[in-house]
C-alpha positions in Angstrom: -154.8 22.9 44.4 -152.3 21.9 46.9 -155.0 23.3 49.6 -157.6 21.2 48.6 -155.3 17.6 48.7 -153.9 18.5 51.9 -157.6 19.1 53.2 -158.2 15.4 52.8 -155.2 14.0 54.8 -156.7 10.4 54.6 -156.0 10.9 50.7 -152.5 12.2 50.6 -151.4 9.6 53.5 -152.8 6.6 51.4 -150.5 8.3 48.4 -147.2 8.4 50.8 -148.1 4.5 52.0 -148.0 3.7 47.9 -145.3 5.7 47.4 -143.2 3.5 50.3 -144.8 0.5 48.5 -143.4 1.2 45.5 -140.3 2.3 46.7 -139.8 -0.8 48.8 -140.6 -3.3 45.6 -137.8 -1.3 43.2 -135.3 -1.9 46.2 -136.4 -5.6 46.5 -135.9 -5.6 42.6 -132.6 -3.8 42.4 -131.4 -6.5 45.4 -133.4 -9.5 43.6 -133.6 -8.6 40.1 -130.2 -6.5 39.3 -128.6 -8.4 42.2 -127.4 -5.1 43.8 -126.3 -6.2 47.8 -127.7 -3.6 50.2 -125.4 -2.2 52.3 -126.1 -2.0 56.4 -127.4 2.0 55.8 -129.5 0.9 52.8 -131.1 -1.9 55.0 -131.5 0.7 57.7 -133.1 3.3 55.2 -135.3 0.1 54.9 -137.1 -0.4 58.3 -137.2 3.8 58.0 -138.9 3.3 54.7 -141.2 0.7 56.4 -142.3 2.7 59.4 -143.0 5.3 56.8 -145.5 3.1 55.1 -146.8 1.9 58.2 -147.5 5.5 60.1 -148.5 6.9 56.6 -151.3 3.7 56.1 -152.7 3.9 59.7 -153.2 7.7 59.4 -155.2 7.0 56.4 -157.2 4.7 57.6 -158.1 6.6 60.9 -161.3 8.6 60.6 -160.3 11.7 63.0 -157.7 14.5 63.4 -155.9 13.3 66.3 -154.9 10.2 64.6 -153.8 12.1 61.9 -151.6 14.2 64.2 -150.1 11.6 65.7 -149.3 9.8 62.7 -148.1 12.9 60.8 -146.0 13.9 64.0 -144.2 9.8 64.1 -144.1 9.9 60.4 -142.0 13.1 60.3 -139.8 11.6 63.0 -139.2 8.9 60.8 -138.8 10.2 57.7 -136.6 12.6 59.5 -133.9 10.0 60.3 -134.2 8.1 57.2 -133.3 11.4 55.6 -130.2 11.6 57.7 -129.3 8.4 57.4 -129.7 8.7 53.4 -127.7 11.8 53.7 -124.5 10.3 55.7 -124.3 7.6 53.3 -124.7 10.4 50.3 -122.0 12.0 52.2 -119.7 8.3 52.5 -120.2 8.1 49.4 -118.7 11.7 48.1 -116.2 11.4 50.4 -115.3 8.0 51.4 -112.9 6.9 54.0 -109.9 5.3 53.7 -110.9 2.2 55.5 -114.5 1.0 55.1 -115.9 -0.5 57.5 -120.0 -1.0 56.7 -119.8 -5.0 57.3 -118.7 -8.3 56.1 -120.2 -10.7 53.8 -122.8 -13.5 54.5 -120.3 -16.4 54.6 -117.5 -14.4 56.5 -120.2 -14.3 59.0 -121.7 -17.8 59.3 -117.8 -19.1 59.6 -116.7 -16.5 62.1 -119.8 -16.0 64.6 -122.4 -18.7 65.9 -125.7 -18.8 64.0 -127.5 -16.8 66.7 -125.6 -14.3 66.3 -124.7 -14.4 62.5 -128.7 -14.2 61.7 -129.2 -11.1 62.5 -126.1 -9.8 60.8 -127.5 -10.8 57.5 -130.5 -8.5 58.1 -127.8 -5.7 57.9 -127.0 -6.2 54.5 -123.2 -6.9 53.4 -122.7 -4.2 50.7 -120.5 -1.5 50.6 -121.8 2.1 52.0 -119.5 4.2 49.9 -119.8 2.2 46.8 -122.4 3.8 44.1 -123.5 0.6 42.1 -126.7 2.4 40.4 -127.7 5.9 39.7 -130.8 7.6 37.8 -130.5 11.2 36.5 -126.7 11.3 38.6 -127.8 10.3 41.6 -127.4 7.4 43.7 -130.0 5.0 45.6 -128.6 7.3 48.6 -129.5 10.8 46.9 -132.6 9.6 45.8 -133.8 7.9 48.8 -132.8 11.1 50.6 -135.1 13.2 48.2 -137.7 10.7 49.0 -137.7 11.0 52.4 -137.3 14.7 52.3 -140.4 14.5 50.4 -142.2 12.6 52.6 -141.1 14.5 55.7 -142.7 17.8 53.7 -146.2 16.3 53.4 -146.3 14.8 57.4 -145.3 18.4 58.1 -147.9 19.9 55.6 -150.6 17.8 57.2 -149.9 17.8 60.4 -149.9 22.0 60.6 -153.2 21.8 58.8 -154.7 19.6 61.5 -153.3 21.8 64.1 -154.6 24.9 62.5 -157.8 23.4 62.2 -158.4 23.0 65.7 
């Protein structure tokens, strides 16, 4: 079975792009919705989240084998460091520090840095890292989103072997 799906790499990278999709919208939920505040790793697990989606749609879109290699060989890159930035929050989060210091909040910054500089501060999100403010099945958003990319990792690696074995 698992043969035959990773055979058709345009298929299983249009499945990790709606898997990123979906995991993007039940963040923007939890943040919108639930009005759980992201914290500056969760933001970063973010743009890793993104490029994930991105590499994961433009290898299934290309019609050849080298842009599937080079899109399952970036897409591993980046799943690799959202995994370990998923996994040193998981690890903040077991263990937390005696002083933490993952940012300030949105008005702390508009009344203590000029606007040029307090913009892109808010794209860094203001939660806590250590705090746990959600989990499914005892897990956090960090343990989860460390599965995730560990799963997504796994099927860049999975394609990308079977491209290079193919040649």
């Amino acid at each position: 079975m698992f043969e035959s799906l990773f055979a058709a790499p345009r298929r299983i990278l249009a499945l990790v792009a709606v898997a990123c999709a979906a995991i993007l919208g039940f963040a923007l939920y939890l943040q919108h919705v639930v009005g759980l505040e992201p914290c500056p790793m969760c933001i970063v697990q973010r743009y890793a989240v993104i490029l994930v989606f991105i590499l994961a749609l433009l290898g299934a879109v290309l019609p050849r084998r080298g842009g599937w290699i080079a899109t399952s060989l970036l897409g591993l890159l980046a799943a690799g460091f959202g995994a370990f930035v998923a996994a040193r929050q998981s690890w903040l989060q077991w263990y937390p520090p005696e002083i933490v210091s993952c940012g300030r909040d949105f008005y702390g910054m508009i009344e203590t840095f000029p606007l040029k500089r307090a913009v892109p501060m808010i794209f860094r999100g203001s939660g806590d890292c250590t705090k746990i403010d959600w989990t499914f099945l005892g897990g956090s958003i960090a343990n989860w989103s460390f599965v995730a990319f560990v799963g997504f990792a796994l099927v860049f690696l999975l394609v990308l072997v079977r491209q290079l074995r193919r040649g």
